[in-house]
VOMARKE-320632 format. One record per residue (C-alpha): x, y negated, z negated; residue number from 1; residue in three letters. Coordinates in Angstrom, 1 decimal. Layout:
<recs>
> px, py, pz, num, residuo
> X, Y, Z, NUM, ALA $
...
</recs>
This chain:
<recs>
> px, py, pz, num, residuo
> 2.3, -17.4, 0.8, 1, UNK $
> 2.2, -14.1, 2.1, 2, UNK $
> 4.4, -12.2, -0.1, 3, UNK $
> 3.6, -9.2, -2.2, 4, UNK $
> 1.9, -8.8, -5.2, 5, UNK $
> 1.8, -12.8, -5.9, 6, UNK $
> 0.8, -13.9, -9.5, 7, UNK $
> -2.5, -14.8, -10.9, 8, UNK $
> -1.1, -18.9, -11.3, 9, UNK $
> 0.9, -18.7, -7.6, 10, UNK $
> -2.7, -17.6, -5.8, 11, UNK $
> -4.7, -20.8, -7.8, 12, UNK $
> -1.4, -23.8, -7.1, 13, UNK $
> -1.2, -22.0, -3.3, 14, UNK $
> -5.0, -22.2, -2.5, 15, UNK $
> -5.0, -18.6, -1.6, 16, UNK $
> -8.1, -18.1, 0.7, 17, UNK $
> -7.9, -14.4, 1.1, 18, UNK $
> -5.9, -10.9, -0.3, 19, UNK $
> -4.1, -8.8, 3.0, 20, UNK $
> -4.7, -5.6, 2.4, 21, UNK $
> -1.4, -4.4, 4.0, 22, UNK $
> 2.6, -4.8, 3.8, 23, UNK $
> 2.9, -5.1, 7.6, 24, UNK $
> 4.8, -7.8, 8.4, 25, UNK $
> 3.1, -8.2, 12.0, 26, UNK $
> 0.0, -9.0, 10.5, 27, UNK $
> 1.7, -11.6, 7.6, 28, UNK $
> 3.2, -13.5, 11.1, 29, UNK $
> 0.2, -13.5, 13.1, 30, UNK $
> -1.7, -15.4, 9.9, 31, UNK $
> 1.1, -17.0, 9.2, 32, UNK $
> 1.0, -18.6, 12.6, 33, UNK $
> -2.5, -20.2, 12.3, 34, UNK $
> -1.5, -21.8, 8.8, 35, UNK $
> -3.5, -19.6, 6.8, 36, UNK $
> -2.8, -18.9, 3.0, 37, UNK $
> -3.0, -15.6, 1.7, 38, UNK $
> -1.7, -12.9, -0.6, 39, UNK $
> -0.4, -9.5, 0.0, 40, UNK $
> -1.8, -6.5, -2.1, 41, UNK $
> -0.9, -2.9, -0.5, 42, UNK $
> -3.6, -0.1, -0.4, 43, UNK $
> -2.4, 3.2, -0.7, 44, UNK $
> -5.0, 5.7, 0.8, 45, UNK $
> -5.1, 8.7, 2.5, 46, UNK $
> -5.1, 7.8, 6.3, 47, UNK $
> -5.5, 11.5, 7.7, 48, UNK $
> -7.6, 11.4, 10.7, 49, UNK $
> -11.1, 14.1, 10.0, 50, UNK $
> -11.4, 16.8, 12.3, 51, UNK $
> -14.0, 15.7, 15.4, 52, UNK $
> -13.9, 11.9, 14.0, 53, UNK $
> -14.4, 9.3, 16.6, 54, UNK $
> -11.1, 6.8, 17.0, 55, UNK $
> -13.2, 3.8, 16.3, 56, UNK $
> -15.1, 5.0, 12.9, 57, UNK $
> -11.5, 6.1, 11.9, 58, UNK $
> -10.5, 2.8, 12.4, 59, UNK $
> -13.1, 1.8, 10.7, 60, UNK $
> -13.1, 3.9, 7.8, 61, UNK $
> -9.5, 3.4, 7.6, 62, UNK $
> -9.9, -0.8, 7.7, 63, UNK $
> -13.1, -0.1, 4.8, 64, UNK $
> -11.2, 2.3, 2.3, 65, UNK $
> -7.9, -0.1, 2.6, 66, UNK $
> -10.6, -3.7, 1.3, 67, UNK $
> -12.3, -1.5, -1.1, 68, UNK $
> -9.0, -0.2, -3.0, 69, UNK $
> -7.7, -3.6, -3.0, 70, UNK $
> -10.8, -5.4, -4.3, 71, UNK $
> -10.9, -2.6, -7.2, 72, UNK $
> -7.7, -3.8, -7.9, 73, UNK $
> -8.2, -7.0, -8.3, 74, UNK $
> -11.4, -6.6, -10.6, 75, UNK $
> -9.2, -4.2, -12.5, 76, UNK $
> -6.6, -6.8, -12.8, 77, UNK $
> -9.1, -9.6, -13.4, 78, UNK $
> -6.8, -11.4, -10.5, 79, UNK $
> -9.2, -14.9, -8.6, 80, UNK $
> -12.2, -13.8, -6.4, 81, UNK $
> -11.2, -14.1, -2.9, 82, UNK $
> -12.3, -12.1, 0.2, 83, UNK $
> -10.2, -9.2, 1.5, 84, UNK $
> -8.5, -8.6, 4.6, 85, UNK $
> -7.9, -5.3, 6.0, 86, UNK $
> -7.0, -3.8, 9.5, 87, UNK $
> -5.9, -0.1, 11.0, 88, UNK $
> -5.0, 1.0, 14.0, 89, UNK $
> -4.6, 3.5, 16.1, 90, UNK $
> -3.5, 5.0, 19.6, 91, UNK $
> -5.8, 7.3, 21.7, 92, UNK $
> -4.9, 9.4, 25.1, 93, UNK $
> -6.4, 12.4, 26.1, 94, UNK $
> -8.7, 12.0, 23.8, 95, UNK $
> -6.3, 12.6, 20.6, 96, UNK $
> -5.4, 10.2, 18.4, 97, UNK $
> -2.0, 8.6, 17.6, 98, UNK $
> -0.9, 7.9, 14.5, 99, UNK $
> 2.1, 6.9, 12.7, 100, UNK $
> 4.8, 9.4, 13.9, 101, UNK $
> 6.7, 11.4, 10.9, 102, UNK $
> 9.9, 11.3, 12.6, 103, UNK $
> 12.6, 10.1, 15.4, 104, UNK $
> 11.6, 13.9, 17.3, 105, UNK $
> 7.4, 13.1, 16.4, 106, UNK $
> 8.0, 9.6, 18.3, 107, UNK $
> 9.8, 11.3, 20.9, 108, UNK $
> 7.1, 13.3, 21.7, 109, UNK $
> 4.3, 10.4, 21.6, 110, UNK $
> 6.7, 8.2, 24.0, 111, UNK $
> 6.6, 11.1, 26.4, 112, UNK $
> 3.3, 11.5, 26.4, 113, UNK $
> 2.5, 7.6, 27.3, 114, UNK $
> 5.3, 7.7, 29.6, 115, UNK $
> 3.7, 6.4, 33.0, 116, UNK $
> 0.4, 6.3, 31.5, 117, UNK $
> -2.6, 4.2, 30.4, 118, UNK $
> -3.9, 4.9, 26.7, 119, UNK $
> -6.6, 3.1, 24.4, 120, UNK $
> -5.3, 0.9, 21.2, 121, UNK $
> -7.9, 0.5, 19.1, 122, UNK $
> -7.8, -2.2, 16.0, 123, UNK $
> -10.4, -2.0, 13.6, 124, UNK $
> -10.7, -5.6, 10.9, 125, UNK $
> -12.5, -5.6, 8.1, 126, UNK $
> -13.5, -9.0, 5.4, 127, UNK $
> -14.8, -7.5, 2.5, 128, UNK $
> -16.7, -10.0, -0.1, 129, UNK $
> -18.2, -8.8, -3.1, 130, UNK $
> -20.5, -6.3, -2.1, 131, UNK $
> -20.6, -7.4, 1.8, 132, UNK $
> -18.1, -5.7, 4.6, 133, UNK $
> -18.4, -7.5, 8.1, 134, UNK $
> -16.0, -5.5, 10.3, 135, UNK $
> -15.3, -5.3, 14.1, 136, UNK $
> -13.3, -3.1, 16.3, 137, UNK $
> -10.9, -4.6, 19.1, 138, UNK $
> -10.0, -2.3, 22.2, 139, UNK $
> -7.2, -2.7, 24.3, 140, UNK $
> -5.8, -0.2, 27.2, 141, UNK $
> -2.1, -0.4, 27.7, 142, UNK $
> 0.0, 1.1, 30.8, 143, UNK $
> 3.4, 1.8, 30.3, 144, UNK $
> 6.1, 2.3, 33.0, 145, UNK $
> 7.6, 5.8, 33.2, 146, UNK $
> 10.0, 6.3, 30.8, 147, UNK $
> 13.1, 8.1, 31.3, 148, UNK $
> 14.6, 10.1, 29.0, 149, UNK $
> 17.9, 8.2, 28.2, 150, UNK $
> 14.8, 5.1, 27.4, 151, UNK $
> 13.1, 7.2, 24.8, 152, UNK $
> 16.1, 8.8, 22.8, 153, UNK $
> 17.7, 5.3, 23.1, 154, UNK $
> 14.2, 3.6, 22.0, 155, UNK $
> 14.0, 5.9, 18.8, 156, UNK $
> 17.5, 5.7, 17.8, 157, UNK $
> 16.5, 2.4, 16.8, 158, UNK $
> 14.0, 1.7, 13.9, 159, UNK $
> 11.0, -0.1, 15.3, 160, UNK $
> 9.2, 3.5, 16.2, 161, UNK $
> 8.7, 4.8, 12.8, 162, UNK $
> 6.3, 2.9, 11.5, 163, UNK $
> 4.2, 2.3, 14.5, 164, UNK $
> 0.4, 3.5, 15.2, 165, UNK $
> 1.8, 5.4, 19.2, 166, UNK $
> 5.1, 5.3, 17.9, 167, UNK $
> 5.6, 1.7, 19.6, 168, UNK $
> 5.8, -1.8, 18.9, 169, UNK $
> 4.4, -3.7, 21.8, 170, UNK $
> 5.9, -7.3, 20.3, 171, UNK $
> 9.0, -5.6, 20.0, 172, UNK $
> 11.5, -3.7, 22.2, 173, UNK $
> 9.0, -1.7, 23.4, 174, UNK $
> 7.2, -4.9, 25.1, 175, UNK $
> 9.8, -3.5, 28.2, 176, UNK $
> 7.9, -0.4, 28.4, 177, UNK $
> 4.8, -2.2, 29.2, 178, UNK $
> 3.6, -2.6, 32.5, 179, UNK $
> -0.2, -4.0, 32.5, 180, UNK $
> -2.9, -4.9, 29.3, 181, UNK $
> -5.9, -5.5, 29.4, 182, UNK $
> -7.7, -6.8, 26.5, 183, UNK $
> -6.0, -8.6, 23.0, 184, UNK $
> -2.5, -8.5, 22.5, 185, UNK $
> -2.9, -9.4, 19.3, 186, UNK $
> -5.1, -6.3, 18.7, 187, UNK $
> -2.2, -4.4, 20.0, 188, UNK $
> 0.1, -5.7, 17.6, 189, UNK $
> -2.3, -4.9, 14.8, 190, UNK $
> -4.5, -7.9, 13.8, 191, UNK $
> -6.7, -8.7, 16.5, 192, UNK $
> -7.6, -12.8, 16.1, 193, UNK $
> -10.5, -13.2, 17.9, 194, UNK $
> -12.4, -10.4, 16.2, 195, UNK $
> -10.8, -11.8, 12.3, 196, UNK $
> -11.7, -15.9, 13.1, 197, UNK $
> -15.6, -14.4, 14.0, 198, UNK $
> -15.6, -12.7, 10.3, 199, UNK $
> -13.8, -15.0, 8.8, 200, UNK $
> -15.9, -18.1, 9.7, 201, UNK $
> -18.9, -16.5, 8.5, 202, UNK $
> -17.1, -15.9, 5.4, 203, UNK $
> -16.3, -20.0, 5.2, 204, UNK $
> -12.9, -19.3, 6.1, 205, UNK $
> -11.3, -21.2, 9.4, 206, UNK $
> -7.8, -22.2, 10.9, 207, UNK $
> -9.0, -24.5, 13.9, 208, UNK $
</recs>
């Protein structure tokens, strides 16, 4: 349950309900948590964000293109017919989004630029089946505390900012950096529940 690239036999013994569309293992613990069975089949897509795009169609798009490639796959690979699961987000102040930062000086740079600030997370979900996509978009505002410098080069010195939509992992370390939310924590981390058990229920799928 939950690990990559499980066989054809594992998904039919396991009762697989549904492919993740992503390696994250924040999002494998979050469904993990609720009991739910799944498999884990990575996209890879181009996740550059278009010139003049608005942060919730990139989500969007983002969340789309990732179900898409992985139900290709799986006709491809003749693997069992199950919906997909996808998610993206992203960070948003001033206007600009946040992505994933390139490196310990790119995360630098985000973390000042939050420092002492509110900013928008915005999680985008997608369950794609068959030639149906139901998607929603969760949105969160987060204020961190201002960060001093010693905080930030001592925060990316470790690993947990690489990887991170803001260049910050709110479950993580980083959960010390942040002062007031308002809206889903689990949105924040990268799988917003609420907005997932809506489109999953309609696709018969439920953990309650």
């Amino acid at each position: 349950m939950g690990e990559v690239e499980q066989p054809r036999e594992s998904e039919s013994h396991l009762g697989v309900q549904f492919y993740l569309a992503s390696a994250s293992p924040r999002r494998q613990e979050l469904l993990q948590s609720v009991g739910l069975r799944f498999a884990v089949i990575t996209a890879d897509i181009d996740e550059t964000h278009r010139a003049g795009e608005p942060p919730d169609r990139f989500v969007q798009r983002l969340a789309k293109e990732k179900a898409q490639y992985v139900a290709a796959r799986l006709v491809n690979q003749n693997r069992a017919v199950h919906p997909v699961v996808a998610a993206d987000t992203c960070v948003v102040i001033d206007d600009q989004v946040l992505g994933k930062p390139r490196h310990r000086d790119d995360a630098g740079q985000m973390l000042r630029r939050l420092s002492g600030r509110s900013h928008e997370v915005l999680t985008a979900v997608v369950v794609y089946r068959g030639d149906d996509i139901q998607s929603a978009v969760s949105r969160s505002r987060v204020k961190f505390k201002p960060l001093s410098e010693d905080e930030i080069i001592r925060y990316c010195r470790t690993s947990e900012p690489l990887d991170k939509a803001g260049a910050y992992a709110i479950q993580g370390l980083a959960s010390g950096f942040v002062e007031h939310l308002e809206g889903s924590y689990t949105g924040v981390v990268g799988l917003p529940m609420f907005e997932l058990r809506m489109l999953l229920v309609r696709a018969g799928i439920d953990w309650i």
